[in-house]
N, C-alpha and C positions, 0 to 999 in steps of 0.2 A: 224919773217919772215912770210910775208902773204902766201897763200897757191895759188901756182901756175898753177896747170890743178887737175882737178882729177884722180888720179888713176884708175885704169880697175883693177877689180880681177887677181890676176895672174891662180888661176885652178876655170875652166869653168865645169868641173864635175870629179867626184872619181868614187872610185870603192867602191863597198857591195859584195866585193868578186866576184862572176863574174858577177856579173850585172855593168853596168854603171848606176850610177846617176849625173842628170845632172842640174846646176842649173836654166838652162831657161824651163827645164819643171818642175820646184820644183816652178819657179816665177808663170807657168801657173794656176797651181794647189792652190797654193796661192792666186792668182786673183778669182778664181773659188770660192775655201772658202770665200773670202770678198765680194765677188758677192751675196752669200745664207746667207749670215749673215746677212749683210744689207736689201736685200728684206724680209727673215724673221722677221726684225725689224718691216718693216716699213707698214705688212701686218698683218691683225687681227689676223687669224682665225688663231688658232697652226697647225701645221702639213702641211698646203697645200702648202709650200712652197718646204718643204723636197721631196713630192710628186711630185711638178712641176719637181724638179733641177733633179728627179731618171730618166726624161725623157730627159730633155732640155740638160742636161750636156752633157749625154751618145751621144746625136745626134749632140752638137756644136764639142765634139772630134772627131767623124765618121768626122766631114765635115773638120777639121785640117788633121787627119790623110791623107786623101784620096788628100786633096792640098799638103801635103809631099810627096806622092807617083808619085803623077803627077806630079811636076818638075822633082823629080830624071827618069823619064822613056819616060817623053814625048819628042822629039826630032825636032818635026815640030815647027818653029821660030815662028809664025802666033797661033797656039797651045798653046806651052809656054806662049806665052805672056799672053793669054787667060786666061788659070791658074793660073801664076804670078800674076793676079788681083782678083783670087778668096779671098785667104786669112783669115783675120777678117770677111770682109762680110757675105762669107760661112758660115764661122762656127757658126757666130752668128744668119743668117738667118734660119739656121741647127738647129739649137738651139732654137729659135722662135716655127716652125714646133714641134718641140719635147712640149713644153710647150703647145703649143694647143691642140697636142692630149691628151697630159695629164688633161689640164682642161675639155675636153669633155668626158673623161672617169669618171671623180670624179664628171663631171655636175657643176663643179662652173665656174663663168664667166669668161671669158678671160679681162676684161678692167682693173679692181683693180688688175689681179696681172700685168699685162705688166702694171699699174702703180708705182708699187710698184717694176718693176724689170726694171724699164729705167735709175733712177739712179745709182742702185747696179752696175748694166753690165758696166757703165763708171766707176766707182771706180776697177771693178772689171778687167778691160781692162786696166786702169793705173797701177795697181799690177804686173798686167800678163808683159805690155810690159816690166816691167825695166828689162827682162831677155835678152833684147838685149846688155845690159850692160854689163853681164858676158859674153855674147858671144862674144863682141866687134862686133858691128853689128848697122846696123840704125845711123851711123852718118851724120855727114853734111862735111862743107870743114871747111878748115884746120883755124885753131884758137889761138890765144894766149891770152883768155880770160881767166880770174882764174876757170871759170867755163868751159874751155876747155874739154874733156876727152881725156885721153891718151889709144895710139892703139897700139898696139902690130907692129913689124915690118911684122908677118906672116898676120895678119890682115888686114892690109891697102889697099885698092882698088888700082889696076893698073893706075900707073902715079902721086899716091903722097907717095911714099914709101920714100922721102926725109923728108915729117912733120912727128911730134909728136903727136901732138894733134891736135881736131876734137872739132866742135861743137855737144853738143850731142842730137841731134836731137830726138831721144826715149825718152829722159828728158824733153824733150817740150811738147811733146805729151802725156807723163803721165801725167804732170802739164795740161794740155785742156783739159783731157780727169776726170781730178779730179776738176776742176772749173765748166766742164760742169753736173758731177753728181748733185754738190749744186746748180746748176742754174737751175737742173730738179727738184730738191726739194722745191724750192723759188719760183718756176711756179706754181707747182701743187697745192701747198699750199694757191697760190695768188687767184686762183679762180677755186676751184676743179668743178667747174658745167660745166665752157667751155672747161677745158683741162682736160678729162678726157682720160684716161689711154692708149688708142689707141695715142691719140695725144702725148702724152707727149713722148712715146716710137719713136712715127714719129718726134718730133723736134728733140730726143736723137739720133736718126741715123742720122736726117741732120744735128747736130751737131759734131759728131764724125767724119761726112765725109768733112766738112769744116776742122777741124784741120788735118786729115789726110793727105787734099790735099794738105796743106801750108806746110808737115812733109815730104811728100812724094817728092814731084818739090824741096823742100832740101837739102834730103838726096842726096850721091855720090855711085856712083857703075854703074857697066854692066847692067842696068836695062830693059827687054824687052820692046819694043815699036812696038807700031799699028800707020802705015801712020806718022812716027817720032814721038808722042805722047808718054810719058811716060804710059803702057799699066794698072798702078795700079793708074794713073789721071783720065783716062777714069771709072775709077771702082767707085773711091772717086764720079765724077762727078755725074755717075747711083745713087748709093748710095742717095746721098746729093738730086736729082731730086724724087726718090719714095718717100725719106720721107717728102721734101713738100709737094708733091701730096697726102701722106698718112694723111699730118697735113691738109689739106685743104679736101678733100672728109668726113675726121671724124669731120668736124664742128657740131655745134649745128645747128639743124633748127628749135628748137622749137618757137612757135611761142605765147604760153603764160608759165607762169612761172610755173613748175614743182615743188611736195612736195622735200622736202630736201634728198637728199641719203642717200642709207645708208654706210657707212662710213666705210670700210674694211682694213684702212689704219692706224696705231696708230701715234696720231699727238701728244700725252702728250709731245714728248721732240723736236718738232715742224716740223715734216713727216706729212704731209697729202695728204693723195692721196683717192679717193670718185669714184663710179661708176658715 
């Protein structure tokens, strides 16, 4: 007998005695680990990585934590919706911020490691979301595909508490979000003179924000809206338009050919990423 929906975890977090531990911030925290592994790989120099992440991390959390606290308090509809679309973006732009000041404090360049941390951040974002899985969380409509996921009855968004299973839409979006890592690495690899590190991190955001918006107009739920607009389409859209603009302002304008870079990125097992 083939295998018919998948299953949802039945416990979403335990107890360590009186703490709760929970497994969608044990997936976060995982992501975050696959995120500094991978940029450590893929970046020369030892150490400046661990350096970056003591700054980038600490400030992508501040920017989750403070999107947790403003839904549960903010009460203005127009508001909410506002914060409902901070999100990933936040935390990751949060987190950007943090990595800068850190490279301007150590004095090393900011291009090789936002190159060497455009891919990680998508692997490291497809780790982090499967924690909508345990939550029962991020799906789409109702499904009877074997790759279904199955929803708890407390779980189910108002008005389909009749289905079972759900297209799992957080599964789509780690799978884009894990294609687009290797597509950031088969870029930068193709020709590290033109897509250098700015760039490569500006296609990775307007790629992240193309999947998010086909994951987000999917998903089901209360979702706040601006002017009827899903208010975290408007967000995808912002998103997906800076990192154009950001892929497009960091072109090359040189106008004869420059000595070869130097090369901060380790390509032996075929990563290369170059200032």
């Amino acid at each position: 007998m083939g295998l018919a929906s998948i299953p949802s975890p039945a416990h979403a977090a335990w107890r360590l005695g009186p703490l709760p531990v929970r497994a969608q911030a044990l997936c976060v925290i995982a992501g975050i680990g696959v995120a500094i592994l991978v940029a450590a790989r893929r970046y020369r120099r030892p150490g400046v990585i661990l350096d970056v992440a003591a700054w980038a991390v600490p400030f992508g959390l501040i920017g989750a934590l403070l999107h947790a606290i403003l839904l549960d308090t903010v009460h203005n509809h127009v508001l909410t919706a506002a914060v409902a679309s901070i999100g990933v973006p936040g935390a990751v732009g949060l987190g950007a911020v943090g990595a800068w000041i850190a490279c301007r404090r150590a004095g090393v360049e900011l291009s090789p490691v936002a190159g060497a941390a455009a891919p990680a951040v998508a692997f490291g974002l497809a780790v982090g979301g499967l924690g909508a899985w345990w939550a029962q969380q991020f799906y789409g409509p109702p499904s009877s595909w074997w790759w279904a996921v199955q929803i708890s009855p407390g779980r189910r968004v108002p008005g389909y508490q009749n289905y079972g299973t759900f297209q799992p839409v957080f599964a789509y979006l780690a799978l884009w979000e894990t294609a687009l890592g290797f597509a950031l690495i088969l870029l930068s690899r193709k020709n590290s003179r033109k897509n250098s590190g700015q760039r490569v991190l500006a296609l990775g955001a307007a790629g992240y924000a193309a999947g998010a918006f086909w994951a987000d107009s999917t998903r089901i739920g209360p979702l706040p809206r601006v002017l009827g607009i899903r208010a975290v389409l408007l967000a995808d859209v912002a998103v997906f338009t800076l990192g154009v603009v950001g892929w497009y302002l960091t072109r090359s304008r040189r106008a004869h050919p420059a000595p070869d870079p130097v090369t901060l990125v380790d390509d032996s097992s075929g990563d290369v990423m170059s200032t």
